[in-house]
C-alpha positions as CSV (number, residue, x, y, z in Angstrom):
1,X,-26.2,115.9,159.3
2,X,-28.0,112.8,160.1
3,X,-30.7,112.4,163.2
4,X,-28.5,110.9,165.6
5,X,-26.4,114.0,165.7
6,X,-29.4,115.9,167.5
7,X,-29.6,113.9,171.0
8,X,-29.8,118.3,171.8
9,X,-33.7,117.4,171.3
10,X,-33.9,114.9,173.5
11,X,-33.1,117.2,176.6
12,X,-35.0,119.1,178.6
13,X,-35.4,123.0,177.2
14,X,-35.7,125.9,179.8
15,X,-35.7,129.2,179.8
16,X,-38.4,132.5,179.7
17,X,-39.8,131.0,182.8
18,X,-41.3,127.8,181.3
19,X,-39.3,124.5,181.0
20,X,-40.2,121.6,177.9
21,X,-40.2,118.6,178.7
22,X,-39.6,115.5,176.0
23,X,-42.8,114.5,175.8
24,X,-43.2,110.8,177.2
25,X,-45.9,108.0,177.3
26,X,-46.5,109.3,181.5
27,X,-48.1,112.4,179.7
28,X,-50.3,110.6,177.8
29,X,-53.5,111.8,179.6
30,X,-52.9,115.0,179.7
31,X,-51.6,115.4,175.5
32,X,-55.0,113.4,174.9
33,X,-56.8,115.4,177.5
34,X,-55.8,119.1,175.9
35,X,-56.0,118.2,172.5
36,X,-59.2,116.6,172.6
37,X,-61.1,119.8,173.9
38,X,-63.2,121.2,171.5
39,X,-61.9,124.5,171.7
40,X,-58.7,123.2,170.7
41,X,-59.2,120.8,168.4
42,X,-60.9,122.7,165.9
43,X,-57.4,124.7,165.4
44,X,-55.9,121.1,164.1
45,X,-56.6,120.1,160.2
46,X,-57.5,116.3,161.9
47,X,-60.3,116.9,164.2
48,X,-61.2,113.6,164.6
49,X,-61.0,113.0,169.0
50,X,-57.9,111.2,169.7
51,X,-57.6,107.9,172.2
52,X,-54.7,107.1,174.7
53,X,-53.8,103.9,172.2
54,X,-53.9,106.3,169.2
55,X,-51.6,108.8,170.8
56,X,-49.1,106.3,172.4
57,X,-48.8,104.8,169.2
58,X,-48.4,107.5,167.2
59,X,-45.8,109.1,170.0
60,X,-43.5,105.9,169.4
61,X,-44.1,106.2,165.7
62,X,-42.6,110.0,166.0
63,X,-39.3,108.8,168.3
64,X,-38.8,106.4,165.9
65,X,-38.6,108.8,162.6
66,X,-35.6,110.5,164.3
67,X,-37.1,113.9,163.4
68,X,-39.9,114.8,165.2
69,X,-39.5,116.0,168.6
70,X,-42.2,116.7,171.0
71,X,-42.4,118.6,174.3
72,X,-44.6,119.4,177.3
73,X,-44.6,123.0,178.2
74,X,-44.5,123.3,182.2
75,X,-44.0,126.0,183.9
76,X,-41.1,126.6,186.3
77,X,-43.3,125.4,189.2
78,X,-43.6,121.7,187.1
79,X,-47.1,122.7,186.0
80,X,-47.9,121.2,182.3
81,X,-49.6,123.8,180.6
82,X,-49.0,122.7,177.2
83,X,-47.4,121.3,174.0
84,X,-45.3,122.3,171.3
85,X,-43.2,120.4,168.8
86,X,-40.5,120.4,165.9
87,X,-41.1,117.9,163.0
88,X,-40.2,117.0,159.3
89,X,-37.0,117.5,159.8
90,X,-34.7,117.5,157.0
91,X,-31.0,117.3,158.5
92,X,-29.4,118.1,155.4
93,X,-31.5,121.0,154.6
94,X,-31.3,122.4,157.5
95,X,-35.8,122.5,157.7
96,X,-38.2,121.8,160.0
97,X,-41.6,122.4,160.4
98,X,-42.8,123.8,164.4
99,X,-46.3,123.2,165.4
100,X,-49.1,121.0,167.7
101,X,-48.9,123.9,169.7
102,X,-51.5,124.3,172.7
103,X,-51.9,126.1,175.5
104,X,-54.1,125.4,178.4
105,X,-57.4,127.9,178.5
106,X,-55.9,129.3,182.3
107,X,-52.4,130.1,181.0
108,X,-53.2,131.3,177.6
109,X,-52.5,135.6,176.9
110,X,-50.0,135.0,179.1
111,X,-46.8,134.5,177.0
112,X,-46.2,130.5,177.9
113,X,-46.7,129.8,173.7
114,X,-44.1,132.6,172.7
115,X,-42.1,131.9,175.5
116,X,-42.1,128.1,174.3
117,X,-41.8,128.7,170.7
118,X,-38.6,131.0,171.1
119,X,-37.2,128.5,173.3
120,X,-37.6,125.9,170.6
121,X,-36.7,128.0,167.8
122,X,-33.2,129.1,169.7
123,X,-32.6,125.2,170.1
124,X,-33.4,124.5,166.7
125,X,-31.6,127.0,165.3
126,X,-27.8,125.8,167.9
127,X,-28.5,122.8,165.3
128,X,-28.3,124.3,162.4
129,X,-31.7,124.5,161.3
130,X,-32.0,127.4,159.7
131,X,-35.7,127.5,158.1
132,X,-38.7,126.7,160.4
133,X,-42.4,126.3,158.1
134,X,-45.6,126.2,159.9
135,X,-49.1,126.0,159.3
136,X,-52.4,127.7,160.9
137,X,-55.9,127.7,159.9
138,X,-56.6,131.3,158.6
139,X,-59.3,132.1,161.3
140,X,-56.8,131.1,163.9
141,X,-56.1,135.1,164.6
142,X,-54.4,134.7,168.0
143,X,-51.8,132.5,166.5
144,X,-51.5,134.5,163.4
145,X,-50.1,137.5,165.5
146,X,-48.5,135.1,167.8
147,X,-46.0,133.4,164.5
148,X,-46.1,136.8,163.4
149,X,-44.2,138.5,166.6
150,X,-41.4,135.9,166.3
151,X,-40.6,136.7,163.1
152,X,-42.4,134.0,161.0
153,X,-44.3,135.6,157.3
154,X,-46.6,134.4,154.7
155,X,-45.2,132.1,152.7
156,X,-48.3,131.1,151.1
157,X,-52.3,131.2,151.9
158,X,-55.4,129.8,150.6
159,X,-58.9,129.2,152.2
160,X,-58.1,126.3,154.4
161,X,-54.3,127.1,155.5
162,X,-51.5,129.9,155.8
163,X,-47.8,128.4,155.8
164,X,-45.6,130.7,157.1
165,X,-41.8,130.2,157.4
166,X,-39.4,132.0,159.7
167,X,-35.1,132.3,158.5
168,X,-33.2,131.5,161.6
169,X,-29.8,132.8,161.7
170,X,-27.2,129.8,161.1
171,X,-25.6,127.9,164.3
C-alpha cells in the first residue's frame, strides 16, 4: 500500500484518557521546549539542543516523506503532556519504527506513555502494519519495562542501543 492510503494518521487518536494530536507548527514551543530539557534529551542518540527553525523544518521535512507521523499527547482536559511518533514506514512491508516519545516530568508514572503508545500501536496496526521496531538507550530502564509491558522484545543489543520490535496482529 502506498502513503496516501493512510490519511488514518492524519486524524486525531483518542482513547485511555489521553487524546494525540497531529503534531503542527502551533506546537512548536512546546516539542522544542520538552525535548530540549536536559533530562530528556539525554534519552535521544542526537543530544545536540534543538531551535524552533530546526524543528519547523524538520516537522515539514517529516509530512513531506508520507511516512512519519507525529503527535502531541494531551490529556482529555487539552493539556499537552507529550510526544510520540510512528516513522520509517515501509507500506509494503507492513514496518514502522515508534519512538520520540516524551513525557512531561508532572505526568510521568502515571500511564500517559503506555496509554499513548497502545493508542498508536492499535492505529497502526487498523493499517496493516504488522511489525513495530524501536530503539532505547540501554540505561533508559523506565522505558525498557515500559516497551516491555506492551509486548515489544529484544531484537538485538549492544552498548549504545537495544532495538526491540513488537508483532502486531494483522488488520
Amino acid at each position: 500500500m502506498e502513503s496516501g492510503d493512510f490519511k488514518i494518521f492524519d486524524d486525531t487518536i483518542t482513547g485511555f484518557g489521553c487524546r494525540l494530536i497531529p503534531s503542527d507548527e502551533s506546537q512548536a514551543e512546546f516539542v522544542v521546549a520538552l525535548r530540549n530539557k536536559p533530562e530528556n534529551r539525554r534519552w535521544f542518540i542526537n543530544q545536540s539542543i534543538l531551535s524552533q527553525a530546526t524543528h519547523l523544518a524538520w516537522l515539514a521535512n517529516a509530512r513531506a516523506k508520507g511516512n512519519d507521523f507525529n503527535w502531541i499527547i494531551e490529556l482529555s482536559d487539552g493539556e499537552p503532556v507529550g510526544t510520540i511518533s510512528l516513522y520509517n514506514i515501509d507500506w509494503s512491508a507492513g514496518a514502522a519504527e515508534l519512538g520520540r516519545l516524551l513525557i512531561a516530568e508532572p505526568w510521568r508514572g502515571r500511564g500517559v506513555a503506555f496509554s499513548a503508545s497502545r493508542l498508536v500501536i492499535d492505529r497502526a496496526a487498523s493499517a496493516g502494519i504488522t511489525r513495530i521496531d524501536l530503539v532505547v538507550k540501554p540505561s533508559n530502564c523506565s522505558a525498557i519495562r515500559l516497551y516491555k509491558r506492551l509486548g515489544f522484545i529484544v531484537a538485538d543489543t549492544d552498548e549504545e542501543i537495544i532495538t526491540m520490535v513488537k508483532m502486531t496482529p494483522s488488520a
